[in-house]
C-alpha positions in Angstrom: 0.0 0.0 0.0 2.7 2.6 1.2 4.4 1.6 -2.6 1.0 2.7 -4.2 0.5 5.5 -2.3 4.0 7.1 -2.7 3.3 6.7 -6.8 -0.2 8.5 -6.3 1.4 11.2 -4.2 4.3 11.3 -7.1 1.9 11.3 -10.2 -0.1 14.3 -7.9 3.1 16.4 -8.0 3.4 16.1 -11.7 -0.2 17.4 -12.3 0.8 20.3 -9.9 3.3 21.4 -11.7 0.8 22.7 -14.3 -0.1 26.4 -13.2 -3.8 26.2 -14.2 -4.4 22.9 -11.7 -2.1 24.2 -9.4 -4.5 27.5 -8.9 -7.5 25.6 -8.5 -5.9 22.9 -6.2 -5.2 25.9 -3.9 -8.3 27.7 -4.3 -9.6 24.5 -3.2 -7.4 24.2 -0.5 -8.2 27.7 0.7 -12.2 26.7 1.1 -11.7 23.7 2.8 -9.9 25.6 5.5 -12.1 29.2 5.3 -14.7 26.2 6.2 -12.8 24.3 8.6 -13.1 21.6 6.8 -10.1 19.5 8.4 -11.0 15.5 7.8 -13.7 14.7 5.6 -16.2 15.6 3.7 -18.1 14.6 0.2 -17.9 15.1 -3.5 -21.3 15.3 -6.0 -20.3 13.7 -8.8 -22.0 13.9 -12.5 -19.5 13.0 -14.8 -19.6 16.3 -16.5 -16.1 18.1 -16.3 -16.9 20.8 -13.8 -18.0 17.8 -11.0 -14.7 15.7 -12.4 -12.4 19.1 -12.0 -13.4 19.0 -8.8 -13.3 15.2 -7.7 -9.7 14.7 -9.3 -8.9 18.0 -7.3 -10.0 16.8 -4.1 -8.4 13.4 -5.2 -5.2 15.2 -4.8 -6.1 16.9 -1.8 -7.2 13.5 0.0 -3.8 12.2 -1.1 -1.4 15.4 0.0 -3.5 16.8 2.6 -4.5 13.6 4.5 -8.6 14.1 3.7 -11.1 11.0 3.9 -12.7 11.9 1.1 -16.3 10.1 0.0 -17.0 10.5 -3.8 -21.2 9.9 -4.8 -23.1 10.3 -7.6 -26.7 9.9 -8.0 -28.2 7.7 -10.7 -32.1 9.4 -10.9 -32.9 6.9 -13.7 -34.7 9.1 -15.7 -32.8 8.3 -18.8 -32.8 4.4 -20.1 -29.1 4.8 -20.4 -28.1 6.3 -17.1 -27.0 3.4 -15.0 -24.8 2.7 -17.9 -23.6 6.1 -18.1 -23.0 5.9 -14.1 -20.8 2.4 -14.2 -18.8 4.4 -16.9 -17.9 7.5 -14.7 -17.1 4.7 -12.1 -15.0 2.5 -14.2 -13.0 6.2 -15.6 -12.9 7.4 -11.6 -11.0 3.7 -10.6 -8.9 3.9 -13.1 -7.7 7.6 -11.4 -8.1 5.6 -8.0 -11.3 7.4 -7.2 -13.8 5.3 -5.4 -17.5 6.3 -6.6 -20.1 5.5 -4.7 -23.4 5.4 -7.3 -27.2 6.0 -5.5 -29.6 4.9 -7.3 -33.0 6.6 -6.9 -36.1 4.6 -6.4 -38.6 7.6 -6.9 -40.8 7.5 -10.1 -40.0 11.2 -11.3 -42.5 12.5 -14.3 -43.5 16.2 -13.3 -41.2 19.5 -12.8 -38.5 16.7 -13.4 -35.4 18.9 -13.1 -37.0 20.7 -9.8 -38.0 17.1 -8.5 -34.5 15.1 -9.5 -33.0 18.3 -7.8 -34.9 17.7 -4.5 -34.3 13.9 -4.8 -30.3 13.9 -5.5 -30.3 16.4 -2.4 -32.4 13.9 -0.3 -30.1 11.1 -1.4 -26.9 13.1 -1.0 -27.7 14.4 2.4 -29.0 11.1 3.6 -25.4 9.5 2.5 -23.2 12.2 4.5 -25.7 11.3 7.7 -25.1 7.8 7.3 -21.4 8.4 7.0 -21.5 11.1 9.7 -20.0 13.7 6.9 -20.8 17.2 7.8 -19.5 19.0 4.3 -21.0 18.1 1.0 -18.8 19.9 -2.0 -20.8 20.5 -5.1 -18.7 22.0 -8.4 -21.4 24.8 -9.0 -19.2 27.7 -11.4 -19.7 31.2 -12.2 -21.7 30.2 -15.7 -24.1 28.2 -13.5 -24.7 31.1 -11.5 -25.1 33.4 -14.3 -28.0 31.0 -15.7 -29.2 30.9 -12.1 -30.1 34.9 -12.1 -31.8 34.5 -15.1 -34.0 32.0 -14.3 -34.7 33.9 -11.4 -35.7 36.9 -13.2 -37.6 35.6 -15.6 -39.6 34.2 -12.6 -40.0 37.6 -10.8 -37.7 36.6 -8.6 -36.5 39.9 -5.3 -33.3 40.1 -3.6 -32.9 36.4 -2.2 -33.6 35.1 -5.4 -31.2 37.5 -7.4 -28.5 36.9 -4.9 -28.6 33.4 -6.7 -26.0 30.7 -4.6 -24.1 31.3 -1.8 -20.6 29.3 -1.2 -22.5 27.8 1.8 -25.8 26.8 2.7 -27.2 24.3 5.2 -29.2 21.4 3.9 -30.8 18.5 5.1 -29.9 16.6 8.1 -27.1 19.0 9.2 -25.3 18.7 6.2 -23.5 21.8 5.1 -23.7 22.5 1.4 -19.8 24.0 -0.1 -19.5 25.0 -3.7 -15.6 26.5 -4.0 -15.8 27.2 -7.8 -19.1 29.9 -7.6 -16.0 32.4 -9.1 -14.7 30.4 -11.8 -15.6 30.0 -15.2 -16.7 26.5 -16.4 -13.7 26.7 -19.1 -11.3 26.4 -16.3 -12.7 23.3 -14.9 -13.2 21.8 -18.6 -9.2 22.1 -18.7 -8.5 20.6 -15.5 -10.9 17.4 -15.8 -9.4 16.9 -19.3 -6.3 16.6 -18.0 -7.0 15.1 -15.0 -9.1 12.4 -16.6 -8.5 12.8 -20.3 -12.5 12.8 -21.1 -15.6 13.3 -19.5 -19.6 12.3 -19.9 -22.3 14.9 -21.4 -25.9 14.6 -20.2 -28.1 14.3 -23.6 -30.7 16.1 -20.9 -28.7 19.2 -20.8 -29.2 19.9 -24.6 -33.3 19.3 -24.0 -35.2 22.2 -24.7 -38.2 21.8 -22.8 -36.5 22.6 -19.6 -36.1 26.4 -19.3 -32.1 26.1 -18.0 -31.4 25.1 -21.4 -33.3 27.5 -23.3 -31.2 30.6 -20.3 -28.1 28.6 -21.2 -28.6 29.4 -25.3 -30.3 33.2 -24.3 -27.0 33.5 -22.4 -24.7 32.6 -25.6 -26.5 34.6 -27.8 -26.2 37.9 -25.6 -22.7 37.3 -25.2 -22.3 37.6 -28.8 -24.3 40.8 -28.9 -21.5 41.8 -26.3 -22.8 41.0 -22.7 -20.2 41.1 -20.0 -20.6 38.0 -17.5 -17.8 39.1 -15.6 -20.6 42.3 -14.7 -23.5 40.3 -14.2 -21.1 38.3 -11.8 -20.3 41.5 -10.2 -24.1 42.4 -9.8 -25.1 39.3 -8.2 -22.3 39.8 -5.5 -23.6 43.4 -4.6 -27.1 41.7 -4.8 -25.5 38.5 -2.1 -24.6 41.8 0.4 -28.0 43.5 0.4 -29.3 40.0 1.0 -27.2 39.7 3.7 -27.9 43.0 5.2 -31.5 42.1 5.4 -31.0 39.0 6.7 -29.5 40.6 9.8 -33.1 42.1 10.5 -34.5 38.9 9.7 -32.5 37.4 12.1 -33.4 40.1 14.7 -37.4 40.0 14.1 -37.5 36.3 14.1 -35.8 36.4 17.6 -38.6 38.5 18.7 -42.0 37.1 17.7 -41.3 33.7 16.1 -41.0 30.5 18.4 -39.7 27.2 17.0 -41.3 24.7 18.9 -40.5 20.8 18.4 -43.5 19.9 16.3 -44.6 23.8 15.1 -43.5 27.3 14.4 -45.4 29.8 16.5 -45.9 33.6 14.6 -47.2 36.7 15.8 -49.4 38.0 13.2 -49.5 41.4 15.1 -46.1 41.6 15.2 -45.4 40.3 11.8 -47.8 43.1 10.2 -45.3 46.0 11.6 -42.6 44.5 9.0 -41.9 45.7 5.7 -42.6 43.5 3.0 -38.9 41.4 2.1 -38.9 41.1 6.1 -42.1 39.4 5.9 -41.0 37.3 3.2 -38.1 36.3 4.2 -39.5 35.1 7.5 -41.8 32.8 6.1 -39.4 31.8 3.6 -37.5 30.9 6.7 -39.7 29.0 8.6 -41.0 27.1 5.3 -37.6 25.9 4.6 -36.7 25.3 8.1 -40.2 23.7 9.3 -40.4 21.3 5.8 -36.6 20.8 6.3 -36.1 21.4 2.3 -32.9 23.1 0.4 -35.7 25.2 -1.8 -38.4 27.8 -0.4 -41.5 27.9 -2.4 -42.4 30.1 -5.5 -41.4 34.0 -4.5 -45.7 34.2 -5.7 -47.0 32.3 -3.9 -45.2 33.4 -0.6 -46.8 36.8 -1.5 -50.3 35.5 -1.7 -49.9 33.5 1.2 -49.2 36.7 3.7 -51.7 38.3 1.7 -54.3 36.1 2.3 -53.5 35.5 6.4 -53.8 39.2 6.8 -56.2 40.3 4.9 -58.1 37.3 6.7 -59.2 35.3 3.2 -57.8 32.3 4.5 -57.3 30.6 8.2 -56.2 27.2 7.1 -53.5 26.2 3.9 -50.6 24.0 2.5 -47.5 25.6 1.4 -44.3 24.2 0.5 -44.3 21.0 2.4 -45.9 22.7 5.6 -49.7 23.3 7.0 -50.2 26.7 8.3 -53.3 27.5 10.6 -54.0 31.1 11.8 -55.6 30.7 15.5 -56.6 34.7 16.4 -53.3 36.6 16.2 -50.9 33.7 16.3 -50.3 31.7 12.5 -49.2 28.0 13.2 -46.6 26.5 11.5 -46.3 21.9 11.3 -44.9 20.3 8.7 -47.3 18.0 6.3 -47.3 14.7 7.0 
């Protein structure tokens, strides 16, 4: 073993005498310990080359560094071809002595199938770190994804936490904290690291479909860049965007603190209070508690938020569902319980 490992750790400082790996291997590096990050943590794998950029990466890192790292990639079986597609990223990964670990989901998915595989793969992915007692789950979101991200969002009407699009952080499900190092980088950087990390990498037929709107941003978004649109600005935008969200989250923070109680089974809300806030407050809270209460990685529609404040106080509505939750307004106080 000590043999294999010392030719790992030798082919590892070959690759990092490229400069263009080298840069990302430390960017990496820098994240894992901004993050404290110090043992282990996961990998969502695709097979596309920004995911195996950042596997063969972390590869590296797991090898110089000392890291434990767990590598996963979820087979939704959507596609008639996908658990094929899945034992070939495996076989490629071994061959790098990667060891992938394929979930395969068991859910029928047929509606809103890229918003329901999201929600699944998260469900799966999360539920693997639990099991494994990982707390970090590294995804290789990049600065394109982002980009496509605000669009979407604005096309859907979408205020300030929308806009803001990802954050390098975010807590999931079942404690699992959510770290996507590459949010900065463009995917062309990542395409020459997993090429020469792995020689080739796997398409998704799914991503070239153009009944799902990220497809139709992603060919909107290449045709304005023709006409001369600056990403590196839009970028830019969503940053300043990320600190007024997070200037308002303060006074989320704060307000919540004062009139919200989190109980075991339900959230407890004072309407009366709740009605002194200004609109994105109240938003935000219920986002909150939606997310939090349904113990999901997405909030509902922005919309349908709205209407739902609307209706509670203009008093159109004392009982509803929304977003995985019940809510029940009893005199001043709105009730929170998840659905069952």
């Amino acid at each position: 073993m000590k043999r294999k490992s010392s030719s790992v750790k030798k082919l590892n400082n070959n690759l990092l005498q490229d400069k263009k790996i080298l840069n990302l291997y430390l960017k990496l590096n820098e994240v894992l310990i901004n993050n404290k990050i110090d043992k282990s943590f996961a990998v969502a794998v695709s097979g596309g080359p920004d995911s195996m950029a950042l596997a063969g990466l972390s590869s590296i890192l797991a090898v110089q560094k000392n890291y434990n790292v767990f590598f996963i990639l979820v087979d939704h079986g959507i596609r008639k071809n996908s658990s094929s597609e899945a034992k070939k990223v495996k076989k490629l990964l071994q061959k790098n002595n990667i060891q992938l670990n394929v979930l395969k989901n068991k859910t029928v998915i047929t509606k809103n199938i890229q918003k329901n595989a999201r929600e699944v793969r998260y469900e799966l992915l999360s539920k693997f770190c639990k099991k494994n007692k990982l707390k970090y789950l590294l995804t290789a979101h990049h600065q394109d994804d982002q980009i496509e991200t605000f669009f979407i969002r604005l096309s859907r009407g979408s205020g300030v936490e929308g806009l803001s699009s990802m954050s390098e952080k975010t807590n999931i499900k079942y404690g699992t904290k959510l770290i996507r190092p590459f949010l900065d980088l463009e995917k062309e950087k990542l395409k020459y690291i997993a090429k020469k990390l792995f020689g080739k990498t796997f398409k998704d037929p799914s991503n070239k479909n153009k009944k799902f709107l990220r497809t139709n941003i992603r060919n909107l978004k290449k045709i304005l860049e023709e006409k001369g649109l600056n990403t590196e600005r839009i970028a830019d935008s969503i940053k300043n965007i990320a600190l007024t969200k997070d200037a308002i989250n303060f006074y989320v923070s704060r307000s919540i603190k004062k009139f919200v109680k989190f109980k075991k089974t339900e959230t407890i809300l004072n309407l009366l209070d709740f009605r002194k806030e200004p609109k994105e407050i109240k938003f935000r809270i219920i986002n909150s508690i939606l997310k939090k209460r349904a113990q999901t990685y997405y909030p509902p529609r922005s919309y349908k938020v709205v209407n739902l404040i609307n209706r509670f106080e203009n008093n159109k509505v004392k009982k509803c569902t929304l977003g995985g939750c019940i809510l029940e307004k009893r005199k001043n106080l709105l009730y929170v319980s998840r659905e069952l």
